[in-house]
C-alpha positions as a LaTeX table, in Angstrom:
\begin{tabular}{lrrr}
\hline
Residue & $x$ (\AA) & $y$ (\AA) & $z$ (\AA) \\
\hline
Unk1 & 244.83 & 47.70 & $-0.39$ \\
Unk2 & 245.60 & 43.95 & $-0.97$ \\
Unk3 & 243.69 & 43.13 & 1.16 \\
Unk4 & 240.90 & 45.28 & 0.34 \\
Unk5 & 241.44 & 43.42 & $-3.62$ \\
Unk6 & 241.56 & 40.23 & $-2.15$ \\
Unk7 & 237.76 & 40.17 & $-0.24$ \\
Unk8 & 236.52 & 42.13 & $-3.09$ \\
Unk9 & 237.43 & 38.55 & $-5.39$ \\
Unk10 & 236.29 & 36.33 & $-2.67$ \\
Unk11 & 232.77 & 38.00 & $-2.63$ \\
Unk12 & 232.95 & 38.02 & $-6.46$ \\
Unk13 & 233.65 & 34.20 & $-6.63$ \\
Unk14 & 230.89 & 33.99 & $-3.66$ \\
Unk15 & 228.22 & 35.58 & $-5.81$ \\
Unk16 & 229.21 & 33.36 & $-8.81$ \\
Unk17 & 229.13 & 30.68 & $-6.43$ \\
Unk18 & 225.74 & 30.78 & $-5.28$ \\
Unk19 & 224.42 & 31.57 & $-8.51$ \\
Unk20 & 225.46 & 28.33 & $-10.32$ \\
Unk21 & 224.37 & 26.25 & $-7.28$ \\
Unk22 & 221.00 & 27.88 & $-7.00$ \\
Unk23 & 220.01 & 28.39 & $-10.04$ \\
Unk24 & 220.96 & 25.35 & $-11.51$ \\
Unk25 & 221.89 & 22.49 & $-9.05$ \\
Unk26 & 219.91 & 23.37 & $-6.25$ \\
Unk27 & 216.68 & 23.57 & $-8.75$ \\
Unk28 & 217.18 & 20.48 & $-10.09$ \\
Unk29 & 218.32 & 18.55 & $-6.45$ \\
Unk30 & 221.79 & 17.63 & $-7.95$ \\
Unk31 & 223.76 & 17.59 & $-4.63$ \\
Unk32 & 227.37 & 17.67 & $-6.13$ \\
Unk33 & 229.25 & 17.43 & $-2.85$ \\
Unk34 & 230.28 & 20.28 & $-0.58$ \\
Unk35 & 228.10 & 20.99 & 2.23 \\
Unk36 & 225.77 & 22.59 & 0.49 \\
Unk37 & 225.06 & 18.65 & $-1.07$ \\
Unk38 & 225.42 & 18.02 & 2.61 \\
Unk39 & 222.32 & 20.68 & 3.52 \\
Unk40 & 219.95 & 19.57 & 0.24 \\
Unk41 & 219.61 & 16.19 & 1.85 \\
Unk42 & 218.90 & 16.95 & 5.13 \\
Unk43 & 216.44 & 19.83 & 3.44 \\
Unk44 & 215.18 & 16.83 & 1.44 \\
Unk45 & 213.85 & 15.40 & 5.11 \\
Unk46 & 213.48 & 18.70 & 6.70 \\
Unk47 & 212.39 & 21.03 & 4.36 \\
Unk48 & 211.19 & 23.64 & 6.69 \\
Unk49 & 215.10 & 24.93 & 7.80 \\
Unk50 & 216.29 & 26.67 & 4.70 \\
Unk51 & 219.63 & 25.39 & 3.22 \\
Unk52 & 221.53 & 28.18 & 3.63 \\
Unk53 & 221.13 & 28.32 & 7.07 \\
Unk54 & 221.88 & 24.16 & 7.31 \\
Unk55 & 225.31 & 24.98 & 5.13 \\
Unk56 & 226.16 & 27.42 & 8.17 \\
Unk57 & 225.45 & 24.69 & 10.49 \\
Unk58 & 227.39 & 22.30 & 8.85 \\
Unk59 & 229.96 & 24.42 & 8.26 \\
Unk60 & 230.91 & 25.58 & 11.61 \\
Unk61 & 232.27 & 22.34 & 12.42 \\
Unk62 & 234.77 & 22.69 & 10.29 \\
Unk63 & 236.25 & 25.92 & 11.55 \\
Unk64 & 237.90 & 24.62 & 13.75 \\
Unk65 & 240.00 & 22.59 & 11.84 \\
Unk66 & 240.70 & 25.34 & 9.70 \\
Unk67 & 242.19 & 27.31 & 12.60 \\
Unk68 & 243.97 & 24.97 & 13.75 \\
Unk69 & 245.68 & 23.35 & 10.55 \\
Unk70 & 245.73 & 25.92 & 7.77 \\
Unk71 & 246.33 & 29.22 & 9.96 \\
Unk72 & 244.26 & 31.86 & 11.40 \\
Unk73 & 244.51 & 34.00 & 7.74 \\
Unk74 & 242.35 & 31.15 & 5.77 \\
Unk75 & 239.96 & 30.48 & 8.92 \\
Unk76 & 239.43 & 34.58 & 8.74 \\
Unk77 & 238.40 & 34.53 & 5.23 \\
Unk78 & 236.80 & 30.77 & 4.80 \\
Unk79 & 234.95 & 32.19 & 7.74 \\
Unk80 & 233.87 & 35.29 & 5.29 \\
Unk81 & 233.77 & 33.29 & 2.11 \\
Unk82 & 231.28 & 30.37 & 4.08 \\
Unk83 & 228.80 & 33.06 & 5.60 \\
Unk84 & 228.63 & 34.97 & 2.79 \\
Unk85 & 227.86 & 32.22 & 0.52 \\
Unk86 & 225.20 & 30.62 & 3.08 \\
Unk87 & 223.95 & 34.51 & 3.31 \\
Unk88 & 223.78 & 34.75 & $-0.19$ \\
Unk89 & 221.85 & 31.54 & $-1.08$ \\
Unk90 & 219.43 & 32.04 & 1.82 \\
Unk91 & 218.79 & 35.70 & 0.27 \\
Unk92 & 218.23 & 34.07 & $-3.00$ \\
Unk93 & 215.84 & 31.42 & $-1.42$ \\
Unk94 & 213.65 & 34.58 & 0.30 \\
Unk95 & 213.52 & 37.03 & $-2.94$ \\
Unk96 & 214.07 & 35.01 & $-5.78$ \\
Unk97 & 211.94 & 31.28 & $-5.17$ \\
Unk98 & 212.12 & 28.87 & $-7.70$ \\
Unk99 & 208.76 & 27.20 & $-8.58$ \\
Unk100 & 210.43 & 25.81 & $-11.75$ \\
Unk101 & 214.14 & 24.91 & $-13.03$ \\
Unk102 & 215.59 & 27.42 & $-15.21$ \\
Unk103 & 215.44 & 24.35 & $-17.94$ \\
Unk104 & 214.26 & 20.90 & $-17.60$ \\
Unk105 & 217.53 & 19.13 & $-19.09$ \\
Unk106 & 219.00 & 17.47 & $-16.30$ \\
Unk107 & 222.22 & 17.19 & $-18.01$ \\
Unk108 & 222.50 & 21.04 & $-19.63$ \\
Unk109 & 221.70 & 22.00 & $-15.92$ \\
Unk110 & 224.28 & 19.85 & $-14.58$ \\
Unk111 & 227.15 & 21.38 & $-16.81$ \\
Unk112 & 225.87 & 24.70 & $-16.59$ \\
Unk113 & 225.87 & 25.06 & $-12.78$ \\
Unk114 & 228.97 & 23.19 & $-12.39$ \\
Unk115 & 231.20 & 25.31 & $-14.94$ \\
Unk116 & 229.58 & 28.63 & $-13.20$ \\
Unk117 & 229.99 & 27.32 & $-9.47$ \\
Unk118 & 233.02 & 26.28 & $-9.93$ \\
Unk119 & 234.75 & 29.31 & $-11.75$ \\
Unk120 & 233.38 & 31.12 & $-8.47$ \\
Unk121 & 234.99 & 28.66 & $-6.00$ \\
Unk122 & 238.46 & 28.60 & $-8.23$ \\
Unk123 & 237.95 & 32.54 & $-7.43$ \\
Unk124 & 237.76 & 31.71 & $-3.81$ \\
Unk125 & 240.69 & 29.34 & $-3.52$ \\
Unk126 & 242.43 & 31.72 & $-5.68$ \\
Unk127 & 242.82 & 34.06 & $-2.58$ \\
Unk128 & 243.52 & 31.44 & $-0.35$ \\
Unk129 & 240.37 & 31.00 & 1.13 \\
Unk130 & 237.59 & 28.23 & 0.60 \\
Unk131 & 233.87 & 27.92 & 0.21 \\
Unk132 & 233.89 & 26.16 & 3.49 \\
Unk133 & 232.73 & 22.43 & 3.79 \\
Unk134 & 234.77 & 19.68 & 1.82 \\
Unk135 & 236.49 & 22.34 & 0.50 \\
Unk136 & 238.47 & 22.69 & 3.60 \\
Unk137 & 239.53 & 19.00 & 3.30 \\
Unk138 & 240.80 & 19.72 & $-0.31$ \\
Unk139 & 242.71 & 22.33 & 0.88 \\
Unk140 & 244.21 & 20.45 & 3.56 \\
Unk141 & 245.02 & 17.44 & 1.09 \\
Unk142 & 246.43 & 20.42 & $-1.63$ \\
Unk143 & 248.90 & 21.78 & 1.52 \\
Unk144 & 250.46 & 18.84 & 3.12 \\
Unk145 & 250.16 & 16.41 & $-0.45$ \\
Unk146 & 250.03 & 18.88 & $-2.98$ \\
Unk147 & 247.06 & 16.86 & $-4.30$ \\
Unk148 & 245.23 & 19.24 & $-7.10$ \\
Unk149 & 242.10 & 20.69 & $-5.23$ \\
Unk150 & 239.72 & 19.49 & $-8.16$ \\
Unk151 & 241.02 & 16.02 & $-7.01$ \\
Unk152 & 240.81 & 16.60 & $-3.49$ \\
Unk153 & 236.92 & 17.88 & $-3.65$ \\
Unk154 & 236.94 & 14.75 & $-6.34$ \\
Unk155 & 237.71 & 12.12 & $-3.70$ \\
Unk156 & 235.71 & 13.68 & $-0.07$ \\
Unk157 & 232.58 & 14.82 & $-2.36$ \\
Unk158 & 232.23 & 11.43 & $-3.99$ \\
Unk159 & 230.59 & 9.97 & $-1.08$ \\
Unk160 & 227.65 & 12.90 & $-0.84$ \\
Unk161 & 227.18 & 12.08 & $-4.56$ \\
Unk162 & 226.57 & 8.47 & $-3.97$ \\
Unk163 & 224.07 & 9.35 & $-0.93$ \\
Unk164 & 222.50 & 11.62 & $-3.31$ \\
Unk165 & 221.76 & 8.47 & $-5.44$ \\
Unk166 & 220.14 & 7.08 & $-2.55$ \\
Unk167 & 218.07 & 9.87 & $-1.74$ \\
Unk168 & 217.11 & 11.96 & $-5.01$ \\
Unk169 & 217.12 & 8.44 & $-7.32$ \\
Unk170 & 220.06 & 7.32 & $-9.16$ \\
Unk171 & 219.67 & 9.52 & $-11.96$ \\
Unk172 & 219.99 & 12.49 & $-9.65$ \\
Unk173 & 222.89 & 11.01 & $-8.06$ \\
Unk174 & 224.96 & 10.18 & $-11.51$ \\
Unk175 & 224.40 & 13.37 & $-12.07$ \\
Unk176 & 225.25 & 14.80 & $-9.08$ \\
Unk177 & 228.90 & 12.05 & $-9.62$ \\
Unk178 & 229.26 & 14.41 & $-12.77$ \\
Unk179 & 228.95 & 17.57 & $-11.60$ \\
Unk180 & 231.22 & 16.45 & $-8.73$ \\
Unk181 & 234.11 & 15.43 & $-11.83$ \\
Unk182 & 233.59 & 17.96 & $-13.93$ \\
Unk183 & 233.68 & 20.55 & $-10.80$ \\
Unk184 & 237.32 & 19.38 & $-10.17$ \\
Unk185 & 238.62 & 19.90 & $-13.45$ \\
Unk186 & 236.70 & 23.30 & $-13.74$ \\
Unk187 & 238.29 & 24.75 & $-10.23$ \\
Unk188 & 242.16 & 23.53 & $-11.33$ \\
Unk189 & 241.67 & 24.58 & $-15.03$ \\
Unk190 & 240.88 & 28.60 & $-13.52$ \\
Unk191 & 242.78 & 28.36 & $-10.89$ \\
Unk192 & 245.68 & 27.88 & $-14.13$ \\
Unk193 & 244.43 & 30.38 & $-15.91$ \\
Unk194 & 244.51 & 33.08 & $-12.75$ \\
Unk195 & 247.53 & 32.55 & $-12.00$ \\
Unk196 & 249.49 & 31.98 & $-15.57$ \\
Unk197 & 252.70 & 34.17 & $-16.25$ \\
Unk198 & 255.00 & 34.29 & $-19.49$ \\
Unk199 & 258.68 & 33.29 & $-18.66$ \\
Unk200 & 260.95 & 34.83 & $-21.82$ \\
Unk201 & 263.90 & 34.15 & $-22.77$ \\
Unk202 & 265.40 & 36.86 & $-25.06$ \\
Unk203 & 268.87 & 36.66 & $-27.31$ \\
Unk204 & 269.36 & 40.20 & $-28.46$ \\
Unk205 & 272.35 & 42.11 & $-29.62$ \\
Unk206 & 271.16 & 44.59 & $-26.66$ \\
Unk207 & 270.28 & 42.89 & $-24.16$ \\
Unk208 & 271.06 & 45.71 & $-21.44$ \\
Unk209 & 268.43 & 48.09 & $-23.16$ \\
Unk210 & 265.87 & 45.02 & $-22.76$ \\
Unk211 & 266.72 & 44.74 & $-19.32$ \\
Unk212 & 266.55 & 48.33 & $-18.06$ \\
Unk213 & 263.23 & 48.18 & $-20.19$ \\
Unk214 & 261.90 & 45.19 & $-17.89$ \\
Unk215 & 262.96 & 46.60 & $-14.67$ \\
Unk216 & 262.42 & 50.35 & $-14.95$ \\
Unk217 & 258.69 & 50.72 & $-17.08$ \\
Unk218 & 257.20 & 46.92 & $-16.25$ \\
Unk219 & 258.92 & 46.91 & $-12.68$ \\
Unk220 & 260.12 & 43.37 & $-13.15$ \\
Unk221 & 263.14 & 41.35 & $-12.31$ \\
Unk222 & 265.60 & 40.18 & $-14.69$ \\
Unk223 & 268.31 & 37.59 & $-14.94$ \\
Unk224 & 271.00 & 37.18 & $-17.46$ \\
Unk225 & 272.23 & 33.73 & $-18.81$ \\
Unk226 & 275.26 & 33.88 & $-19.90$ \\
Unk227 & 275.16 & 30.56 & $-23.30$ \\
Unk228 & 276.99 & 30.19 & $-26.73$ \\
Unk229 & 274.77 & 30.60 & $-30.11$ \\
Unk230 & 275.84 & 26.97 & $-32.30$ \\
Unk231 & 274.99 & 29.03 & $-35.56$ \\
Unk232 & 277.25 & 31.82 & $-34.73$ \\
Unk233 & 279.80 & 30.41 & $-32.30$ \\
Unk234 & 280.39 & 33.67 & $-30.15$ \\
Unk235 & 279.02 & 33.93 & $-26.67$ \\
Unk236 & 275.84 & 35.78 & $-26.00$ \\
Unk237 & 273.79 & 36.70 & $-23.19$ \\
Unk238 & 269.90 & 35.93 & $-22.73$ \\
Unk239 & 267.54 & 37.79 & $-20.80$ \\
Unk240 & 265.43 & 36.06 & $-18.64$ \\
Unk241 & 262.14 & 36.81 & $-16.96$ \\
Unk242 & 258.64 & 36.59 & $-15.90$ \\
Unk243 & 256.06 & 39.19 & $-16.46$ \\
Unk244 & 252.55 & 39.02 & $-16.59$ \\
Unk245 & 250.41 & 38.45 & $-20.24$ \\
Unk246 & 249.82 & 42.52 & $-20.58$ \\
Unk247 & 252.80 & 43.28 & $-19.84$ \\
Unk248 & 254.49 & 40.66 & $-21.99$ \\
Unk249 & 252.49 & 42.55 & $-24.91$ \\
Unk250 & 254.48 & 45.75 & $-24.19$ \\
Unk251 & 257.57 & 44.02 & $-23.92$ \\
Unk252 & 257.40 & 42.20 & $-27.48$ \\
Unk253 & 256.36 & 45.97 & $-28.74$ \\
Unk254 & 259.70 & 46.77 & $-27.42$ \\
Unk255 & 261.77 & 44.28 & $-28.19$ \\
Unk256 & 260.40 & 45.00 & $-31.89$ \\
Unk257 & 261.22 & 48.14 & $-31.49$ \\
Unk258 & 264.38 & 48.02 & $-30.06$ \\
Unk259 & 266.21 & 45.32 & $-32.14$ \\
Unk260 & 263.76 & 43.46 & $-34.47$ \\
Unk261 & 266.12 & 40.67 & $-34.94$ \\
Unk262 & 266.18 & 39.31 & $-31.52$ \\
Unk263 & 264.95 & 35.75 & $-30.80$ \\
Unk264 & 262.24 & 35.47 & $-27.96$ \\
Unk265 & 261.33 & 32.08 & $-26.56$ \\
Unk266 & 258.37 & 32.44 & $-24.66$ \\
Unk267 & 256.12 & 29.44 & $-22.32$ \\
Unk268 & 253.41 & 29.99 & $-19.73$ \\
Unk269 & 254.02 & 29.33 & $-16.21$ \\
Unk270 & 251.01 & 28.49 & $-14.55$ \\
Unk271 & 252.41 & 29.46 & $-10.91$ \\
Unk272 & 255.29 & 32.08 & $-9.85$ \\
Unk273 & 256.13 & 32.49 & $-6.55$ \\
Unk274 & 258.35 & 35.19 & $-4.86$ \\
Unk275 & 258.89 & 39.22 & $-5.00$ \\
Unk276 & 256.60 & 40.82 & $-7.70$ \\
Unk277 & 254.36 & 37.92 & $-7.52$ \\
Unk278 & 252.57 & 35.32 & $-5.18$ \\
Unk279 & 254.05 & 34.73 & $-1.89$ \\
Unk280 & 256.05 & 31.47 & $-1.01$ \\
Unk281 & 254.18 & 31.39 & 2.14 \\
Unk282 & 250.69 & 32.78 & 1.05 \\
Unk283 & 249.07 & 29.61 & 1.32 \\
\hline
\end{tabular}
C-alpha cells in the first residue's frame, strides 16, 4: 500500500511537472535547466526529434549513476518518474500543439511555469525519486553534502541557462537564469511544507490522560520531561510529541477539553524522522 501511495504522488508531481514546462516554458523557449533545457536546444537545431523523446535520451545516461550511487530504490522510481514525464510531454506535443503561448508576457510565463513545475518536481523528490537529468546531481549533492536540492539544481542548471542565452537570445536566457532561481526556492519551500509536523510541549495537571490520548486515538509516541514551573516552584511533568497538523487539531480539542488550563507550546518541524514517520534510511 505504501508503495502503491508513493507512485500514485510521483505520477501526480509528473503530470504537474509536464504541465508547467509545456505549457509555459517550453512555449515560450525558456530552457530553465534540467534536461528537458538540455533537449529544447538540441530541438532548437533539430527540430524534427520531439523533446520528449531527446529528454529520454539524455536521460539514460544518467541511470547509471543513479544505480550505482543513490541505490537501486531511487534508480526504480527516477526510472518511472523520467519516462513518465518524457511520455507525458511527448503526449502533450502529439494531442495538444501549441501554435501560440498561453500569454505573451515573457516574465508572467516564466513565474507561472516555474512555481507549477516545480511544486510537481518537490512532489517527486518528496518520494525519493527525481525528475531525472540534473536532478539526479542535486540529489547526489543533497545525500553526501546535505546541500538543499533548490541549491543543488541552482548550481548544475546554471550552466544550461547561460547556453540558453546563447542560443534563444539573452533575454530568453535571463529568463531562463530566473526560472532556474526561483525553481530552487519553489522545490525546498514544498518540499517544507510536505513534510512539516507540530512538536508540543504540554504542562498539564494530567498529563497521563494527555498521553494515553496521544498514543491510543492519534497512535503517536510520547515522551515525558520531567522540569520545575519558576511561578509555582513544584515539579511538573511535560508531555512531549510530534503529530501531524490534523491531528494536532484534535489534540488541542482535547487538551481543551480535558484540562483547559494547561499550557501548550507548539513549533513546526519541517522534517521527522523515525517510527510513525519518515524513515532514517528512506533516502
Amino acid at each position: 500500500m505504501k508503495t502503491v501511495r508513493q507512485y500514485f504522488s510521483i505520477t501526480l508531481g509528473i503530470i504537474v511537472l509536464a504541465l508547467g514546462l509545456y505549457l509555459f516554458l517550453m512555449a515560450h523557449d525558456i530552457a530553465a535547466g534540467g534536461a528537458t533545457g538540455i533537449a529544447m536546444l538540441v530541438h532548437h537545431f533539430v527540430p524534427q526529434i520531439p523533446v520528449g523523446l531527446l529528454m529520454a535520451a539524455l536521460n539514460a545516461a544518467l541511470f547509471a549513476l543513479a544505480f550505482t550511487v543513490l541505490g537501486a530504490g531511487f534508480g526504480l522510481k527516477t526510472i518511472y518518474a523520467t519516462l513518465g514525464l518524457s511520455g507525458v510531454i511527448w503526449l502533450l506535443e502529439r494531442l495538444l500543439p501549441i501554435d501560440a503561448p498561453l500569454t505573451s508576457d515573457l516574465l508572467l510565463s516564466s513565474l507561472v511555469g516555474t512555481a507549477v513545475s516545480g511544486l510537481g518536481m518537490a512532489m517527486i523528490f518528496n518520494q525519493g525519486a527525481s525528475s531525472g537529468g540534473t536532478d539526479i546531481i542535486a540529489k547526489i549533492l543533497n545525500k553526501y553534502t546535505h546541500l538543499d536540492i533548490g541549491k543543488g539544481l541552482l548550481m548544475t542548471d546554471a550552466a544550461i541557462a547561460v547556453a540558453a542565452a546563447v542560443v534563444f537570445g539573452p533575454e530568453k536566457g535571463l529568463y531562463a537564469l530566473l526560472a532556474v532561481v526561483f525553481n530552487g526556492f519553489i522545490i525546498d519551500y514544498a518540499i517544507q511544507g510536505f513534510n512539516v509536523s507540530m512538536q508540543v510541549m504540554v504542562m498539564t495537571a494530567k498529563p497521563e490522560a494527555i498521553a494515553e490520548f496521544v498514543m491510543s486515538d492519534l497512535g503517536r509516541g510520547v515522551t515525558f520531561l520531567h522540569a520545575q514551573s519558576g511561578y509555582y516552584r513544584r515539579q511538573v511533568r511535560v508531555v512531549y510529541t510530534v503529530v501531524s497538523r490534523r491531528e494536532f487539531v484534535s489534540l488541542k480539542d482535547f487538551i481543551k477539553e480535558t484540562d483547559p488550563k494547561a499550557f501548550i507550546s507548539v513549533s513546526q518541524s519541517h522534517e521527522v524522522l523515525g517510527e510513525g514517520f519518515k524513515g532514517i534510511d528512506s533516502d
